[in-house]
C-alpha positions, 0 to 999 in steps of 0.5 A: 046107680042108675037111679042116683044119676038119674035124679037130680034132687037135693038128696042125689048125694045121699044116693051117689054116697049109698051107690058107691057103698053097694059097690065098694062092698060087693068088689070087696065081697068078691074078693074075699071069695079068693082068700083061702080058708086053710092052708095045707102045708107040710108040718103044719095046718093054717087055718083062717080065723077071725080076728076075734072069737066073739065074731065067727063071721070073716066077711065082717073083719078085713082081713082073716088071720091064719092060726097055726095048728098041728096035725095031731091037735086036729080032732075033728069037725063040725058036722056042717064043717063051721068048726074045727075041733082041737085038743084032747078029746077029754073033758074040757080039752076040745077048743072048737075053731070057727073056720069057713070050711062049709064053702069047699067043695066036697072033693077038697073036704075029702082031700082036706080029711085024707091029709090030715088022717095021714099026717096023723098017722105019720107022727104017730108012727114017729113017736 
């Protein structure tokens, strides 16, 4: 920014133009770091999804959408935590989820699996 204000050429609103397009898209980047990746709530699991599942990368929609999923569809994760699996595990029954759940931190992984597994118990001992 500093380099566009200094020079005052005929290409200075080629800089001011790319200087407030780094900022725009750094302000916008820190804000996504304050959207959750998974809500835990108590019927249910909202997970951050793009908009697209062509497109697994949230930083390039504006805004993720939150899919609902049920406990007992839960079957697992990716080893690198990219994806969540749902569905049966059957051939051709796992849909996998694109999810950004490499960014937590390993004790809300722990807490994330904890969850789950007794939610999954609960409804199994409901049935």
């Amino acid at each position: 920014m500093i380099f566009a204000i200094s020079h005052n050429t005929n290409h200075g609103l080629i800089f001011y133009f790319i200087a407030a397009l780094v900022v725009a898209l750094s302000l916008w980047r820190i804000n996504r770091v304050h959207n959750p990746v998974a809500l835990i709530c108590e019927k249910k699991l909202l997970v951050a999804v793009p908009w697209s599942f062509i497109n697994s990368d949230y930083h390039i929609s504006l805004r993720a959408f939150y899919m609902p999923v049920e406990y007992n569809e839960v079957a697992g994760v990716s080893h690198n935590w990219s994806q969540l699996y749902i569905g049966a595990r059957i051939t051709g029954g796992l849909v996998a989820l694109p999810v950004q759940l490499s960014y937590v931190s390993l004790g809300d992984k722990a807490d994330f699996q904890n969850w789950v597994e007794r939610k999954q118990e609960e409804v199994m001992e409901n049935t």
